[in-house]
C-alpha positions in Angstrom: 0.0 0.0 0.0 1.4 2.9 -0.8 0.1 6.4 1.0 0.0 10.0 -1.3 3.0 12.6 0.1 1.0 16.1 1.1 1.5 18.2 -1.4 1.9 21.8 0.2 2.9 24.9 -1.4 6.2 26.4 0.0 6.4 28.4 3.1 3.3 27.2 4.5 4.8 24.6 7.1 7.0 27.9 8.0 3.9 30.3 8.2 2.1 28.0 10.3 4.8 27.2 12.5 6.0 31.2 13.2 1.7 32.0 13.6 1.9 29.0 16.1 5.0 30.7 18.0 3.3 34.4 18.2 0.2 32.5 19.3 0.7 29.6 21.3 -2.8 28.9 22.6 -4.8 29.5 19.1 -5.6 26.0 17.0 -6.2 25.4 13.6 -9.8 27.1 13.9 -7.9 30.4 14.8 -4.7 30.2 12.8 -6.1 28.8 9.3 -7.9 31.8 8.5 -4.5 33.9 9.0 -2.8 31.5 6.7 -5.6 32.4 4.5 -5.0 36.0 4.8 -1.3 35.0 3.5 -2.4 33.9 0.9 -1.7 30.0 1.3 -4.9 27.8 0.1 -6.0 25.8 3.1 -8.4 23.9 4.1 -7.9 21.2 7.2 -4.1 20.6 6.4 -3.1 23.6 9.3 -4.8 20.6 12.1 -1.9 18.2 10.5 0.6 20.7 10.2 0.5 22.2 13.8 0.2 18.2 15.1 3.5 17.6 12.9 5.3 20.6 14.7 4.3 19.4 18.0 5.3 15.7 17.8 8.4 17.3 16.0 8.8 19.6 19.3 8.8 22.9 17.5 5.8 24.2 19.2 3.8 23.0 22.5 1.1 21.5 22.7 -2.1 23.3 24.2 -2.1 20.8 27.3 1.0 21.4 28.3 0.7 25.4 28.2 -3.1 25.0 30.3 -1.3 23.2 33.0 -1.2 24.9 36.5 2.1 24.2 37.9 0.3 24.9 41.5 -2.9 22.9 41.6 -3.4 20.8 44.4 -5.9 17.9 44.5 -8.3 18.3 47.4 -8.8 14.8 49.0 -10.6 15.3 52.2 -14.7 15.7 51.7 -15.6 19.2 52.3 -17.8 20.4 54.9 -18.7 24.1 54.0 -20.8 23.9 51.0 -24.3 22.9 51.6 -26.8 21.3 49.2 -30.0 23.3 48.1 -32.8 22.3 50.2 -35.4 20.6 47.9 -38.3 22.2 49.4 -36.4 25.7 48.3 -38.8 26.7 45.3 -37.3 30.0 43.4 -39.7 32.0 41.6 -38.8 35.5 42.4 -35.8 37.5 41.0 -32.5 37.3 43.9 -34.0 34.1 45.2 -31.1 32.0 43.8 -28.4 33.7 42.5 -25.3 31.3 40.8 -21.8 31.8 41.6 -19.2 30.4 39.7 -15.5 30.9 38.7 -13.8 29.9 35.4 -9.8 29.7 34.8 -8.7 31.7 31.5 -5.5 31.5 30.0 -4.9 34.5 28.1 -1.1 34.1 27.7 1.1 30.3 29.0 2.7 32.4 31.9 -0.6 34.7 32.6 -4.0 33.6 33.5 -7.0 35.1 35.2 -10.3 33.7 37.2 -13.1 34.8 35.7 -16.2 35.3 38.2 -19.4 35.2 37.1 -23.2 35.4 39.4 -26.1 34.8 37.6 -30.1 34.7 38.2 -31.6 32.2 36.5 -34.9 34.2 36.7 -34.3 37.4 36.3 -31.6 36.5 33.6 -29.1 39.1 35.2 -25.6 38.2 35.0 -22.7 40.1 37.2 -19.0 39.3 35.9 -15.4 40.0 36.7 -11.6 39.0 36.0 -10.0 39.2 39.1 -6.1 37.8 39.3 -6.6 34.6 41.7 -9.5 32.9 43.3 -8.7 33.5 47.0 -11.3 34.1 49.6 -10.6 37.8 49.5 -11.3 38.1 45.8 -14.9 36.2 46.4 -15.9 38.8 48.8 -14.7 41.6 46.7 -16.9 39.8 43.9 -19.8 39.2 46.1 -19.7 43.2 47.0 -20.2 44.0 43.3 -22.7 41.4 43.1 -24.8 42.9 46.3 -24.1 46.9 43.9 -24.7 45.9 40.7 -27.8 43.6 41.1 -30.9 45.7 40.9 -32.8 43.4 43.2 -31.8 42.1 46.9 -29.8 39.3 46.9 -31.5 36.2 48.8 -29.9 33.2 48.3 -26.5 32.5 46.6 -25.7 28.9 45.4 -21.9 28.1 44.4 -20.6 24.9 43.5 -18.0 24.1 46.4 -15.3 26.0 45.5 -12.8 26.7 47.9 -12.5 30.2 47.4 -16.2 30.6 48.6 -15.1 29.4 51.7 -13.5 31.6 54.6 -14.4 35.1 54.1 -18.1 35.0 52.3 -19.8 33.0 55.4 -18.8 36.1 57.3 -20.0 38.7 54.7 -23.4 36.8 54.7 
């Protein structure tokens, strides 16, 4: 059996790789319509092409850049988050309002913890990037949360996470 050779027109494995290096974090989604703009005709062959470089070692892979070199597994069962009473109906906007915190990479060596409360019923969402999730930066978040909501807060539901813990039981 005998498998074609890509046929690829010069300077594209060099384009892709020097995109690849200014942008480290961006896949084929993000980086084929640049080639584009380069004038390289492309279609899927920038997925190959950046998983060439990588097993080549010219460019990380995405994994490796996400990692957190200071994440700790939590083995011990948590006591400070409490389940939603089932007899708890919400129909009212403030009643339940969801707190949750997403990690963002926006360079390998910088990333950010995005915060974000929302109100299922009202559909109001509050949001903010704050530098770490500590305990500090939840209560700072829950302050905006208590200003920026146009209805009283009642009830606020998160989903365990540690930086909920220590300074928003006092706050509430």
């Amino acid at each position: 059996m005998r498998l074609r050779k890509p046929n690829r027109p010069h300077g594209l494995i060099e384009a892709v790789e020097r995109l690849r290096l200014d942008f480290p974090m961006w896949g084929r989604a993000k980086l084929g319509p640049l080639v584009r703009e380069q004038g390289f005709n492309v279609s899927a062959a920038v997925g190959r092409i950046i998983a060439r470089l990588v097993a080549r070692g010219a460019v990380q892979p995405v994994l490796t850049l996400r990692r957190r070199p200071y994440a700790r597994r939590w083995t011990a069962k948590r006591r400070f988050a409490q389940r939603l009473p089932r007899a708890l109906a919400v129909n009212e906007p403030g009643g339940l309002v969801q707190l949750d915190t997403v990690h963002v990479n926006v360079a390998p060596d910088k990333s950010l913890k995005h915060f974000t409360a929302y109100d299922p019923i009202a559909k109001w969402t509050v949001a903010q990037a704050l530098n770490r999730a500590t305990a500090v930066s939840a209560a700072i978040f829950l302050d905006k949360i208590v200003a920026k909501m146009p209805f009283p807060v009642k009830a606020i539901q998160v989903d365990g996470g540690s930086e909920f813990m220590a300074e928003i039981r006092e706050r509430l």
